[in-house]
Structure formats: structure tokens, C-alpha cells
Backbone as CSV, one residue per row, in Angstrom:
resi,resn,N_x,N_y,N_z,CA_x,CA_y,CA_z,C_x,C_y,C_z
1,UNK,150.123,111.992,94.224,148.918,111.430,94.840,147.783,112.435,94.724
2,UNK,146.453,111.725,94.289,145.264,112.715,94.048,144.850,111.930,95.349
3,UNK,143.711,113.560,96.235,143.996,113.409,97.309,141.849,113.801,97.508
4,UNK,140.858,113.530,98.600,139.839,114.043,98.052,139.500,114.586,99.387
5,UNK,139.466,115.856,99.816,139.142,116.139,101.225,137.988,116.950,101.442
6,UNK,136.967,116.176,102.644,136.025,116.582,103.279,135.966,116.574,104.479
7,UNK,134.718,117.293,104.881,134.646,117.905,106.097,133.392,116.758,106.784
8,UNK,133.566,116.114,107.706,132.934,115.280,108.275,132.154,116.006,109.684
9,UNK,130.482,115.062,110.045,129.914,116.163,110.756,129.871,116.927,112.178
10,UNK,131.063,116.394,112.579,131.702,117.296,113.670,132.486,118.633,112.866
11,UNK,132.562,118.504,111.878,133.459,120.216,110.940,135.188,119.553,110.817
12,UNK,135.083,118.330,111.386,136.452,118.040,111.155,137.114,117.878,109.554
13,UNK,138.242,118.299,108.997,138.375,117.977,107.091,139.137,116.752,107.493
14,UNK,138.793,115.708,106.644,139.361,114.710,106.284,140.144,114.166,105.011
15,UNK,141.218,113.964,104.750,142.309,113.817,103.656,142.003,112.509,103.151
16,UNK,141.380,111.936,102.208,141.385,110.530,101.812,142.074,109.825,100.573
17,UNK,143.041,109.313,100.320,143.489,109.225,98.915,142.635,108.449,97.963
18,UNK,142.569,109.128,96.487,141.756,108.722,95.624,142.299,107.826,94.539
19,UNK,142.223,106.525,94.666,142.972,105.921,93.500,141.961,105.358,92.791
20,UNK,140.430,104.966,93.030,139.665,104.264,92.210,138.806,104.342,91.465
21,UNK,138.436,106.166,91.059,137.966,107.504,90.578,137.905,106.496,89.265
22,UNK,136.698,106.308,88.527,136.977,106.048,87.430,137.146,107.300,85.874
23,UNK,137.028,108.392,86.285,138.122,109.268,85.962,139.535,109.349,85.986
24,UNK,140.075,109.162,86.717,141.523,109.026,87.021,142.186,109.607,86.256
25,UNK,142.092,108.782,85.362,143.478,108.915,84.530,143.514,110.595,83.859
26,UNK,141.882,110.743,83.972,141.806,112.135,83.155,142.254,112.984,83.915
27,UNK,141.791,112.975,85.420,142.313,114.301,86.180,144.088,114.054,86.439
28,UNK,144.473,112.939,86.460,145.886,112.954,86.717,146.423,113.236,85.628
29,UNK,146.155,113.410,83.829,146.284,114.190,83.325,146.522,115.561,83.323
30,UNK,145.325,116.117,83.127,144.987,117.403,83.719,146.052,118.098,84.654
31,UNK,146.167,117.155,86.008,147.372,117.740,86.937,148.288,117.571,86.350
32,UNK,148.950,116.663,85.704,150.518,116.742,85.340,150.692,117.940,84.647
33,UNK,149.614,118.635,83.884,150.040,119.347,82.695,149.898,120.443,83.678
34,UNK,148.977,120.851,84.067,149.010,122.083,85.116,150.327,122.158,85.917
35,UNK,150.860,121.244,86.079,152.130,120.939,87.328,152.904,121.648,86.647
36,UNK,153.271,121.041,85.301,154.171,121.285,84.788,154.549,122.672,83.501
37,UNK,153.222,123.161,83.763,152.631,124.774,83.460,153.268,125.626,83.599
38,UNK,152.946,125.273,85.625,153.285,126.409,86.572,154.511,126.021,87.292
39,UNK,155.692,124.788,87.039,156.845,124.800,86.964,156.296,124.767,89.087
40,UNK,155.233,123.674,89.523,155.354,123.237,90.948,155.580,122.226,91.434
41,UNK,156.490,123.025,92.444,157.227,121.451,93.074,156.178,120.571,93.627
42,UNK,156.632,119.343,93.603,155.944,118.307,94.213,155.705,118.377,95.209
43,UNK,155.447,119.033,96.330,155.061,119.559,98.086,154.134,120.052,97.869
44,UNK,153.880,121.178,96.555,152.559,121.918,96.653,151.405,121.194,96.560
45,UNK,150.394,121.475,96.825,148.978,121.041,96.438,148.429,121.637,95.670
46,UNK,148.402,121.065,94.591,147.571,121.425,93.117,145.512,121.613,93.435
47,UNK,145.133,122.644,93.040,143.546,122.852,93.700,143.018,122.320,92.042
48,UNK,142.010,121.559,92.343,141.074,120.556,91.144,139.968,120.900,91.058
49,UNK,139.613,120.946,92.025,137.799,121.139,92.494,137.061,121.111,93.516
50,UNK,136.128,122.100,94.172,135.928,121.881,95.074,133.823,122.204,94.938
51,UNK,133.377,121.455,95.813,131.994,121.342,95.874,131.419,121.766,97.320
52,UNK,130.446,122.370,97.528,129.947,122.947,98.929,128.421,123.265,98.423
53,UNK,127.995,123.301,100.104,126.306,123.859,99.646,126.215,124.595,101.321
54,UNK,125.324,125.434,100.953,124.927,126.244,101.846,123.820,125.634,102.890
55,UNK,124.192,125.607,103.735,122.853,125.043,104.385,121.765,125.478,104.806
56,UNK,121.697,127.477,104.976,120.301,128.000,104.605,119.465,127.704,103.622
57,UNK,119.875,127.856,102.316,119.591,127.387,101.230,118.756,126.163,100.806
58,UNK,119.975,124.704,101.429,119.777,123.229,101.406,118.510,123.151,102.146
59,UNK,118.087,124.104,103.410,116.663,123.782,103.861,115.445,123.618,102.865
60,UNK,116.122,124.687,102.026,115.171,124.744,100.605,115.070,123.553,99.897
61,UNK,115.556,123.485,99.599,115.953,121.934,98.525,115.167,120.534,98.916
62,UNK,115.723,120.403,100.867,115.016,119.680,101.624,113.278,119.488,101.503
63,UNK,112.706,120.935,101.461,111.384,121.058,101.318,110.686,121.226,99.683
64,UNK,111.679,121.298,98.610,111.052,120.872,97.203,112.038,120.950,96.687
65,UNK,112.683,119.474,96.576,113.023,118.901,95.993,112.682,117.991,94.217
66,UNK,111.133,118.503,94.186,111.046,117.897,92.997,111.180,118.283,91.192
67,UNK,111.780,118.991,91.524,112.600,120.493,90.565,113.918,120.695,90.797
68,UNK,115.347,120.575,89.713,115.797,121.355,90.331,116.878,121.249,88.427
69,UNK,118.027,122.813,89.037,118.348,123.135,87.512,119.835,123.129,87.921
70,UNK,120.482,122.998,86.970,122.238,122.823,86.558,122.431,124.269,85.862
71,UNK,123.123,124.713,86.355,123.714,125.680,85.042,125.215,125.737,85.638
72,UNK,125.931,125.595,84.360,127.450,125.779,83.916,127.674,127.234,83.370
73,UNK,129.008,127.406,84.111,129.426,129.416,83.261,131.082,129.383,83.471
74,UNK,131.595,129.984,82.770,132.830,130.490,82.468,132.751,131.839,82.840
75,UNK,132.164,132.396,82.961,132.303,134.243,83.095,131.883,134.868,84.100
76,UNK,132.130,133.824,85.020,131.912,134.329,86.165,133.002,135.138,87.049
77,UNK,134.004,135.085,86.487,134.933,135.529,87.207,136.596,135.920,85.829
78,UNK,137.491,136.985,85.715,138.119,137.367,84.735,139.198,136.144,84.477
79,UNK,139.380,134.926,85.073,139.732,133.900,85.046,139.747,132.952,84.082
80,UNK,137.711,133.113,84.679,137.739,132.139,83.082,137.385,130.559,83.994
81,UNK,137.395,131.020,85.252,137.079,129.170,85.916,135.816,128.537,85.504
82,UNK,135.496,127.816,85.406,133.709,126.847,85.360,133.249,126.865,86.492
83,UNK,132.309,127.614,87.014,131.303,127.782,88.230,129.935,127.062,87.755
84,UNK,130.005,126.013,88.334,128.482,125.345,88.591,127.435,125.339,89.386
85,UNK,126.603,125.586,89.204,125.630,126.107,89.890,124.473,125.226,90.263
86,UNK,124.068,124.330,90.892,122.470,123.632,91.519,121.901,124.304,92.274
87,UNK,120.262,124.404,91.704,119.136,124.942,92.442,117.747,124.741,92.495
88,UNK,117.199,125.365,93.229,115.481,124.854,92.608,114.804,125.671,93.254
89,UNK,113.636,125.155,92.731,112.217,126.482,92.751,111.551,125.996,93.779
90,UNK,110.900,127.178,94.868,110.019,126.807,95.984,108.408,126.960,95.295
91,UNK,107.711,126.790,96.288,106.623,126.458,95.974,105.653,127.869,95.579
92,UNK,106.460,129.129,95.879,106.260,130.460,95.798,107.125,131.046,94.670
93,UNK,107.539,129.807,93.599,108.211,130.385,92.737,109.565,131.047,93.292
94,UNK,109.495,131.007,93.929,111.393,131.361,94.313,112.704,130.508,94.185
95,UNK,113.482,130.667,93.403,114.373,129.741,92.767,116.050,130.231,93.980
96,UNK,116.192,129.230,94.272,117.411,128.959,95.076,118.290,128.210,94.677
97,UNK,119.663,129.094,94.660,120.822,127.945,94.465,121.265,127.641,95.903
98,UNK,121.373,126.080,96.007,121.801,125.623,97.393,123.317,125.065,97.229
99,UNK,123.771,124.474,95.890,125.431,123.981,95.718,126.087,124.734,94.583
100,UNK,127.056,124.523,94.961,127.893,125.038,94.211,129.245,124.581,94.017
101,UNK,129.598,124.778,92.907,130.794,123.254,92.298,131.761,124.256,91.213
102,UNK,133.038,123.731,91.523,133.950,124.914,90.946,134.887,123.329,90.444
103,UNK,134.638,123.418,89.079,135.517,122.556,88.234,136.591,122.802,87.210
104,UNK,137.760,122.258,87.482,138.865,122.441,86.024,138.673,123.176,84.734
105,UNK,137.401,122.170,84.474,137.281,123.058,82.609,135.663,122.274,82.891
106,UNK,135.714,121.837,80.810,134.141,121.710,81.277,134.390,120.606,80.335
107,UNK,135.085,119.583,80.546,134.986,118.183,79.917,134.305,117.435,80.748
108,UNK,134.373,116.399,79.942,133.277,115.204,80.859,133.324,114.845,81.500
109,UNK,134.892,114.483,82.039,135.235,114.056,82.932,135.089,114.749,84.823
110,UNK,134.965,115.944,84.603,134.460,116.611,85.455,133.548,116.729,85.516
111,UNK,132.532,116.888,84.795,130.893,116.154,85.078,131.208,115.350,85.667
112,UNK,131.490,113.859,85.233,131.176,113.062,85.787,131.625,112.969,87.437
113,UNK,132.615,113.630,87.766,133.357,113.631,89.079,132.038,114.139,89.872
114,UNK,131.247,115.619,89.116,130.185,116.126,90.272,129.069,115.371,90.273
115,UNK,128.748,114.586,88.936,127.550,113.578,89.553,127.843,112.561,90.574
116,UNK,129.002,111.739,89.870,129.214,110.654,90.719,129.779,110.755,91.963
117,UNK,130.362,111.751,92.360,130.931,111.582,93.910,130.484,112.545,94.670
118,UNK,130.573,114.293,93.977,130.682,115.820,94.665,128.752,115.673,95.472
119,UNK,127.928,115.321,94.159,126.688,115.130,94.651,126.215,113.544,95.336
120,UNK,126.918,112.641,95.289,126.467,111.495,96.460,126.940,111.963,97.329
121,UNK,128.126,112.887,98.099,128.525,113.051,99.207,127.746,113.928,99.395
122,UNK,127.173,115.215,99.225,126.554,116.555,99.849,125.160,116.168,99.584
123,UNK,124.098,115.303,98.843,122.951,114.900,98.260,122.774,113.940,98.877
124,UNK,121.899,113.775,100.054,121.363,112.535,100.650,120.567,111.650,99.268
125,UNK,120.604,110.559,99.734,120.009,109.417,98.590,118.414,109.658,98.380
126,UNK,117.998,110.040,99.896,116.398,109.817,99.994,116.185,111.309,99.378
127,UNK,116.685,111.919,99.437,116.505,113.702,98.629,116.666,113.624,97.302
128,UNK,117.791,112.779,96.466,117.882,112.656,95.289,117.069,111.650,94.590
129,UNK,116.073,110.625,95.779,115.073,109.814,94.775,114.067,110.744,94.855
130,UNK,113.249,111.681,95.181,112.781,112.415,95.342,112.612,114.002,93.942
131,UNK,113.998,113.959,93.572,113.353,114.841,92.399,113.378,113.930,90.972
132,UNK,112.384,114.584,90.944,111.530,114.454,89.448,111.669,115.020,88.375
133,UNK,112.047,116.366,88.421,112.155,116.601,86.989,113.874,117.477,86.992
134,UNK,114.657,117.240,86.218,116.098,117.897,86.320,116.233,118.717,84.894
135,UNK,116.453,120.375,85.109,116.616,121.267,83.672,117.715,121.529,83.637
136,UNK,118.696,121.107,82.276,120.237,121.390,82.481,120.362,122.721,81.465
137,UNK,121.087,123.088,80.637,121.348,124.432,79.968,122.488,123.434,78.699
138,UNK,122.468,123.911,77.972,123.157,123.483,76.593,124.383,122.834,76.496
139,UNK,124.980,122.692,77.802,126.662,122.310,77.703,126.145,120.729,77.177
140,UNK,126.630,120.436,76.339,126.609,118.550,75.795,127.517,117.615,76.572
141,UNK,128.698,118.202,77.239,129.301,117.449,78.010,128.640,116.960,79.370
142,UNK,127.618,118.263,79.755,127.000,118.389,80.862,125.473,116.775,80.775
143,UNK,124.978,117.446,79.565,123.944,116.487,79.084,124.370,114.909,78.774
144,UNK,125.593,114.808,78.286,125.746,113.763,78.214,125.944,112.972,79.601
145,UNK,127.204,113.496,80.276,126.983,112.557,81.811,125.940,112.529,82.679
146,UNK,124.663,113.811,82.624,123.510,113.604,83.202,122.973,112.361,82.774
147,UNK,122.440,112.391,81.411,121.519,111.020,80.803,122.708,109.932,81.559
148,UNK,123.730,109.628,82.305,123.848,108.749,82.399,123.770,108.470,84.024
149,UNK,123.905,109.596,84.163,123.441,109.894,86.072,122.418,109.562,86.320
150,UNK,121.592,109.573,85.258,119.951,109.569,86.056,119.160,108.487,86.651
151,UNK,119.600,107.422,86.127,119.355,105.550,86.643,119.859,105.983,88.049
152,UNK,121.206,105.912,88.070,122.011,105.869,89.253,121.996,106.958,90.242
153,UNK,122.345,108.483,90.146,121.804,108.894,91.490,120.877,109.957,91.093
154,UNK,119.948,109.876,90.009,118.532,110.201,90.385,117.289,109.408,89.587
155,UNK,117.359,108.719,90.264,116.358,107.186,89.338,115.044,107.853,89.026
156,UNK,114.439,108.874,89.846,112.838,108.577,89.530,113.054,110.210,88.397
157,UNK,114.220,110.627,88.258,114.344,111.854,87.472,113.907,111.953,86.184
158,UNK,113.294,112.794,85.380,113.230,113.191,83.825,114.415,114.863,83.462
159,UNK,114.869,114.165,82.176,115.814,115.450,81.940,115.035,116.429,80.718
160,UNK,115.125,117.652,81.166,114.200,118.489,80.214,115.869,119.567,79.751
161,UNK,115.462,119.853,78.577,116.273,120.753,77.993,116.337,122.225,78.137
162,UNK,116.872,122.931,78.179,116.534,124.568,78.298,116.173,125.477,76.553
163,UNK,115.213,125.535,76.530,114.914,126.102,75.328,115.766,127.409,75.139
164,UNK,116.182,128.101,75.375,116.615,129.211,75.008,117.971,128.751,74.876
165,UNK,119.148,128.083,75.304,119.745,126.791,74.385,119.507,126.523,73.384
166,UNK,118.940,125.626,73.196,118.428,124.629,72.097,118.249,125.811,71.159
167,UNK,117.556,126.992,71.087,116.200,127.886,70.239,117.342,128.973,69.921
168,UNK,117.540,129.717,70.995,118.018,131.265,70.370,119.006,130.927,70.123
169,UNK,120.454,130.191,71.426,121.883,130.212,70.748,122.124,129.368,69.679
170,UNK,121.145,128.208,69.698,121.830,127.504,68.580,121.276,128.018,67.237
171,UNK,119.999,129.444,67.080,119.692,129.520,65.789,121.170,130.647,65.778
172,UNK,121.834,131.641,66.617,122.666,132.368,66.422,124.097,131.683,65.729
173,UNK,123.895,130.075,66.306,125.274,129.711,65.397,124.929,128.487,64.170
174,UNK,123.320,128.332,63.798,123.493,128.030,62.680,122.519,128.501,61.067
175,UNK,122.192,129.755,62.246,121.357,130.318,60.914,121.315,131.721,60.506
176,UNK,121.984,132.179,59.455,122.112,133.586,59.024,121.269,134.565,59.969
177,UNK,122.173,135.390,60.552,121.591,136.519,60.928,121.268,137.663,60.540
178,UNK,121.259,139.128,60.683,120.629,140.121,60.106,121.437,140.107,58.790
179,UNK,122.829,140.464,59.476,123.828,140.760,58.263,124.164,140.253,57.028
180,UNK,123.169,138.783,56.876,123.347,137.797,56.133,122.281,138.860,54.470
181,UNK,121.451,139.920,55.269,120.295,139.973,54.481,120.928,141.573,54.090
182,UNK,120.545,142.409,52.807,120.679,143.582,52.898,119.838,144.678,53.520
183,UNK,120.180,145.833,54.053,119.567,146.956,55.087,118.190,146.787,54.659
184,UNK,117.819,147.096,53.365,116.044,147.346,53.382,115.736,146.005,54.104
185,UNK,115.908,144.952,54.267,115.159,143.576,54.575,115.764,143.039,56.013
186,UNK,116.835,143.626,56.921,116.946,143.664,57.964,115.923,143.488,59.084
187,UNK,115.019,144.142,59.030,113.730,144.332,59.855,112.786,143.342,59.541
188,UNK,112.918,142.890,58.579,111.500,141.707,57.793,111.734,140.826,58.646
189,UNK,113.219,140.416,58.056,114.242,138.546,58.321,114.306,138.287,60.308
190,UNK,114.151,140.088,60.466,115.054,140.217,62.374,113.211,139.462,62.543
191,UNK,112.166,139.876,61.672,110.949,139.999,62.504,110.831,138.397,62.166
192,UNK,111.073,137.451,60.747,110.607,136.150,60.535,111.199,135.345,61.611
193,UNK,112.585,135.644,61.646,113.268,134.953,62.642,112.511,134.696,64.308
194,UNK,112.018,136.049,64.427,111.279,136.106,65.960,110.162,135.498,65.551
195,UNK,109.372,135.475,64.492,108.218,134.874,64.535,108.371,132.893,64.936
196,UNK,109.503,132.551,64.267,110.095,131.163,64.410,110.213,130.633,65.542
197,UNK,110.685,131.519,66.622,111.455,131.296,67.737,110.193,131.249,68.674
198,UNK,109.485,132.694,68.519,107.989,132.217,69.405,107.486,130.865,69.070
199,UNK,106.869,130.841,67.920,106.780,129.417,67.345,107.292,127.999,68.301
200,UNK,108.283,128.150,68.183,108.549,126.908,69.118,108.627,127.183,70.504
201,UNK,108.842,128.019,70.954,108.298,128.381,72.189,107.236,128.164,72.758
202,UNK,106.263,128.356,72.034,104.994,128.050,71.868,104.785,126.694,72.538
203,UNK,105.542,125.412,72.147,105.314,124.364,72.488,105.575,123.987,73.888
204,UNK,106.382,124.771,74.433,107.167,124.759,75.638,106.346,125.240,76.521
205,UNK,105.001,125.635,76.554,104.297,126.298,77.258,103.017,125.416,77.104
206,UNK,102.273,125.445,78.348,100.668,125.269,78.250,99.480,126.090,77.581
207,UNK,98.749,125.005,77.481,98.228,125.680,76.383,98.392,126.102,74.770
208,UNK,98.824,125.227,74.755,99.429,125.906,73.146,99.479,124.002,72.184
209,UNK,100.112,123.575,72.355,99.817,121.976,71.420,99.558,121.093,72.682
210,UNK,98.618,120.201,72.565,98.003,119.625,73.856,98.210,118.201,73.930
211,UNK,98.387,117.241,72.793,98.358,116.015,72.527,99.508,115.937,70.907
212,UNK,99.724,114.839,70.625,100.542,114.285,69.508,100.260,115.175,68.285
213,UNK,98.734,114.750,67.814,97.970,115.569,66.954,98.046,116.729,66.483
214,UNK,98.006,117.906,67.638,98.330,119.067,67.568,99.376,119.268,67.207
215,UNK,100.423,119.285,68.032,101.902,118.961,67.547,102.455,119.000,65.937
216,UNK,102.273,117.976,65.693,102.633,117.201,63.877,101.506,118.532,63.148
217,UNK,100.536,118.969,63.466,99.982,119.561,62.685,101.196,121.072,62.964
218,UNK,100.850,121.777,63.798,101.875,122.739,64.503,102.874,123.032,63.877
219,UNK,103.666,121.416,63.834,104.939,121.516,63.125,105.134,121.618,61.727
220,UNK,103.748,121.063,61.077,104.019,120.895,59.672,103.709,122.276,59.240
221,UNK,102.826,123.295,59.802,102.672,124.966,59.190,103.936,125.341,59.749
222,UNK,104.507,125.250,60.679,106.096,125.893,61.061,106.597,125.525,59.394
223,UNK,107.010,124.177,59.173,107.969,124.761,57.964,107.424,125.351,56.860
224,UNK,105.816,124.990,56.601,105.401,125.545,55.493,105.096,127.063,56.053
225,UNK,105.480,127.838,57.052,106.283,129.353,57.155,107.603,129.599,56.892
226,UNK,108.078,128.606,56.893,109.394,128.723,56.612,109.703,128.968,55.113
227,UNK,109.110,127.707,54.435,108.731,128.199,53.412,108.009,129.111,52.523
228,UNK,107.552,129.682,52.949,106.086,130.898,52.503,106.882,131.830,51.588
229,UNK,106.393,132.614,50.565,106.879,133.640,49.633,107.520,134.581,51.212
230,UNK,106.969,134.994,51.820,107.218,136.060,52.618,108.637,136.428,53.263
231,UNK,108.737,134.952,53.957,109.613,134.706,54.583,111.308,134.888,53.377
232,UNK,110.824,134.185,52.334,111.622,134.384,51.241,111.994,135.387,50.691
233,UNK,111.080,136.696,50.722,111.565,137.689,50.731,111.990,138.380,51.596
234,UNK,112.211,138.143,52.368,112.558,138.625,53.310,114.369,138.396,53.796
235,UNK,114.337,136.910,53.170,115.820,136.350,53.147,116.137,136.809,51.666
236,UNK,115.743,138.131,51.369,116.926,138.559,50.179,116.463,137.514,49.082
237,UNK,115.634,136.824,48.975,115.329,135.175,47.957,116.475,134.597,47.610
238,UNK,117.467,134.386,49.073,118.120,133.390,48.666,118.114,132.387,49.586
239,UNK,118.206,131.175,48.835,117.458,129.986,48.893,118.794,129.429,50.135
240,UNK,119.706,129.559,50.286,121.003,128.991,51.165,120.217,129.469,52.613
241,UNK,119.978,130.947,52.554,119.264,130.752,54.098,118.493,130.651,54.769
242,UNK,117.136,130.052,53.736,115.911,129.136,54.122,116.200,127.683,54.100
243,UNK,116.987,126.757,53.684,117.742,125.872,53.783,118.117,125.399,54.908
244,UNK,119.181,127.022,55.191,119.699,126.880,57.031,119.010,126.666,57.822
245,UNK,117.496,127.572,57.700,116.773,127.616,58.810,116.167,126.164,58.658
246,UNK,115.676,125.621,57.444,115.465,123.962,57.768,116.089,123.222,58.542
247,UNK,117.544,123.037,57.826,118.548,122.321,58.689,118.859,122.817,59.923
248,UNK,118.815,123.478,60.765,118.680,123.877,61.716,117.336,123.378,62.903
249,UNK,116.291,123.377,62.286,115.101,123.336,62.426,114.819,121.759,62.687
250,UNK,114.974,121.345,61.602,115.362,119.589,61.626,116.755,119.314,62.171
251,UNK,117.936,119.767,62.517,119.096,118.612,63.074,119.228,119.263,64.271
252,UNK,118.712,120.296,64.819,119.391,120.729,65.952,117.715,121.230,66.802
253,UNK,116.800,121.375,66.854,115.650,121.503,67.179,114.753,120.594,67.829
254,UNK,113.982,119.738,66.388,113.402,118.719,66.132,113.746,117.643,67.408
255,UNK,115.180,117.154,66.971,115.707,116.144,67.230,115.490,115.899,69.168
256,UNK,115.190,117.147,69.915,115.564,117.787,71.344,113.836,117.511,71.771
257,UNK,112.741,117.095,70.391,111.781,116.914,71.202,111.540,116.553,72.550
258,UNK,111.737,115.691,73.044,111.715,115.051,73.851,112.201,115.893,75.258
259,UNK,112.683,116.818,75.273,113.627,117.522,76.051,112.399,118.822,76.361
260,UNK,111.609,119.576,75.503,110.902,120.650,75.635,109.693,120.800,75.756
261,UNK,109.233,119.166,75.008,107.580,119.799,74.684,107.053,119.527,76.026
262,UNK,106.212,120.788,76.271,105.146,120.714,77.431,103.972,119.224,77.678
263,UNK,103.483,118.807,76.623,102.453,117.873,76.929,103.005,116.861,77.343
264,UNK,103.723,116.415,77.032,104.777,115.201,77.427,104.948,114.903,78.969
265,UNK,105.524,116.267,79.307,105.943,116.022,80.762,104.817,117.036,81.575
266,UNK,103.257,117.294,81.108,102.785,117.950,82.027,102.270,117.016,83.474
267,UNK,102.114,115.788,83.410,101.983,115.039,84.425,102.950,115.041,85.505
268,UNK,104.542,115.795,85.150,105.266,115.928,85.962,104.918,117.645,87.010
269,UNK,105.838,117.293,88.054,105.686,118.857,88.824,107.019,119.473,88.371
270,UNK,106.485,120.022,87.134,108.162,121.202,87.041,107.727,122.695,86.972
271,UNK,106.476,123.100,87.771,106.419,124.340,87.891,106.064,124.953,86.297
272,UNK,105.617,124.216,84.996,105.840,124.641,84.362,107.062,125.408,82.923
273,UNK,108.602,125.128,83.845,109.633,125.487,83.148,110.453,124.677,82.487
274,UNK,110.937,126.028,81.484,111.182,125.828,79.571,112.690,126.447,79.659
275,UNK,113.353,126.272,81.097,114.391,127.599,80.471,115.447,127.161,81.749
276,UNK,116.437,127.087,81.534,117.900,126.664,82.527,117.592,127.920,84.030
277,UNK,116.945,129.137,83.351,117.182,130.378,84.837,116.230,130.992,84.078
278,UNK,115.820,131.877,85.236,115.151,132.997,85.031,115.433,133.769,84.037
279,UNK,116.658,134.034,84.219,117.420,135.444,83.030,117.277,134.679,81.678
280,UNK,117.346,133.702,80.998,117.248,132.805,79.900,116.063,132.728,79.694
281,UNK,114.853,132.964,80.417,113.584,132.810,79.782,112.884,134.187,80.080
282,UNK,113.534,135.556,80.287,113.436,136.518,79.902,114.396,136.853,78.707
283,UNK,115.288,136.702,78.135,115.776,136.458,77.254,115.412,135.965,75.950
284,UNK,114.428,135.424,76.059,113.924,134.705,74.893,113.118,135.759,74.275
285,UNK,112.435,136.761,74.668,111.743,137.060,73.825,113.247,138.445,72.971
């Protein structure tokens, strides 16, 4: 028996059995194999997941609510568990995590458990129609059950992407790095590469492409830098890893419009931010 226990608001915990989880089948998966891992008898109680929020914190949340960010980690601990993290920014720029969500692994199915149940139980309804703009961090499992959360428990929400995601890790896993180039041209390729990355950064910020127009123009000198003699020498003149940086540029970039550019969503209140945390958008440069 999967079992789901909370604390009701006298502090009393309450034991409720869970049979109609439309997960199910995945976490009773999950447990059998763990059960049968760690060789435990059927008396024990197998631990799945557990969700809490602070309620110093939650005062925060209460009072700006119209911001707030997801981040997923593995390394938080020599384990190796998935620590999830919800928070948001006050009106003084001070970013607070108020929940916190400790899940199995990082499949979907556990997403979906913390949208659909962990956050309707600890997330009043009238607090979650209330934010407006939601920044998640690169996990796709994460992104995928959000876009489907967002009708349902945060209707008036927009989902923005974390650029330093999208930009630095994904150029680290699909586009030649230093080593790709020989020592004299190390320093050129380390510098074209940063010139790229500001580049789209660029967009993620005010001030910088303002309307459609700008944009398409913006974008079309980005590749014709990409292309430039310079840049080419710089990649050693070989043609495989100006290529990358296209394909890269176009299938994994491009495609996330919608997720980064500033003009789009400046009518929204997101404080301005391009980046899952603080440390990620110091990071970028």
C-alpha cells in the first residue's frame, strides 16, 4: 500500500491511502524495485518523497507572489538525492526559497506528483492564480510537466526558460570546446565563443532588441559572425565546428525563443530575469 501523509492544521499527521495517483503505477514501480534492492520486509515503510515549506519564508511568497523559480539538483548531498527547490524574488530583489521537495529521481513522473498534489496541498489556489511569470532551469522532464501544469494549477502563469541552460550548458555539450582547436588558437575560439554567448544574452536583457524587427535583424548578423573569416580562423578552418555552432544555434537555441526573449514578456512583472538563480546568471559571463 502507497500511503500519502500530512500534517493537518492543528500539527496533527494524517495517513491517507493513495490509490488514484495518476502516476501510480510508476511510483509502485519504483517501490517494488527499491523493496527488492534493499531485500525489505513488508512492515517497513519505504520513504518516496516528501514536500514542506517554511512558513517564515511562505510570508514571502504570500506578499510577491508574481515571480517565482524551480530549480532541480542532484549534488546536494553525497547521495545523489533530487532536492527541489521553489522560490521567489521580493520587491527589494531578495530571492527566497519558501518549499522544498525531496523526490526519487528526476523522471516525470515525480514532477508530476509535485505539481499535481505536493503543490495543491502546501499552495493555496488564490496564491497560485496570482503568479505570473514561472523560471524553471533545463531539466526537460521538469519543463515538460510544467507546460502542462500551467492551465491547471497556475492558469494566469507564463513559463520563461533559464538562459544559462539553454546558452552555456547546452553550447558545452554541443559545440567544440577549446580542445577541439590547437594551443595558438585556444584564446581566439575561448574569445568567439564568449562573444556568441553575450550575443544572445543580449536578448535576454532590456534594452538591447526591442520589437520583432530588431530581433530577425540581430539574429541574422549573429550567424553571419558565425560565419565571418575570423571566427573561422579561429576554429582551426575547420568547417565541422562552425557547422556545430549553427546546429546548435538553430536546434537547441533558436527553437527556446519563446522562453528568453525580453520584449515578449516585458509587459509581464518578472523583475527582469534571464536565469533559474542568482549563481547561474553570475555564471554566465
Amino acid at each position: 500500500m502507497t500511503i500519502s501523509t500530512t500534517q493537518d492544521d492543528d500539527g496533527n499527521l494524517v495517513n491517507t491511502p493513495v490509490t488514484d495517483l495518476p502516476m501510480m503505477s510508476e511510483i509502485e514501480g519504483v517501490a517494488h524495485n527499491a523493496r527488492r534492492t534493499r531485500k525489505l520486509a513488508s512492515s517497513v515503510y519505504l520513504f518516496m518523497a516528501v514536500a514542506w515549506i517554511s512558513l517564515p519564508a511562505f510570508r514571502f511568497f504570500m506578499l510577491c507572489p508574481e515571480v517565482m523559480w524551480f530549480d532541480v539538483t542532484s549534488h546536494s548531498n553525497n547521495k545523489g538525492y533530487c532536492l527541489l527547490t521553489f522560490s521567489c524574488r521580493t520587491s527589494i530583489d531578495k530571492q527566497v526559497v519558501f518549499m522544498w521537495v525531496w523526490i526519487p529521481n528526476e523522471q516525470r513522473y515525480s514532477f508530476r506528483w509535485v505539481f499535481q498534489v505536493a503543490l495543491r496541498k502546501l499552495v493555496p489556489q488564490y496564491l497560485r492564480e496570482r503568479v505570473k511569470f514561472i523560471m524553471k532551469d533545463g531539466d526537460p522532464q521538469a519543463r515538460n510537466e510544467l507546460s502542462l501544469s500551467l492551465k491547471s494549477v497556475f492558469p494566469n502563469a507564463k513559463e520563461g526558460g533559464c538562459g544559462w541552460h539553454i546558452l552555456h550548458q547546452g553550447m558545452k555539450t554541443h559545440v567544440p570546446g577549446t580542445k577541439s582547436v590547437t594551443k595558438s588558437n585556444q584564446k581566439k575560439w575561448n574569445s568567439a565563443r564568449y562573444k556568441i554567448k553575450q550575443w544572445v544574452y543580449s536578448w535576454m536583457r532590456p534594452g538591447y532588441v526591442e520589437d520583432e524587427d530588431e530581433y530577425k535583424i540581430s539574429k541574422y548578423l549573429l550567424l553571419q559572425f558565425v560565419c565571418s573569416r575570423p571566427v573561422f580562423l579561429a576554429a582551426d578552418q575547420n568547417m565541422y565546428i562552425i557547422l556545430a555552432m549553427l546546429r546548435f544555434l538553430q536546434g537547441h537555441v533558436f527553437v527556446h525563443e519563446h522562453l528568453y526573449l525580453h520584449f515578449r514578456r516585458r509587459s509581464l512583472r518578472h523583475f527582469d530575469c534571464s536565469h533559474g538563480s542568482p549563481h547561474e546568471a553570475r555564471l554566465k559571463q
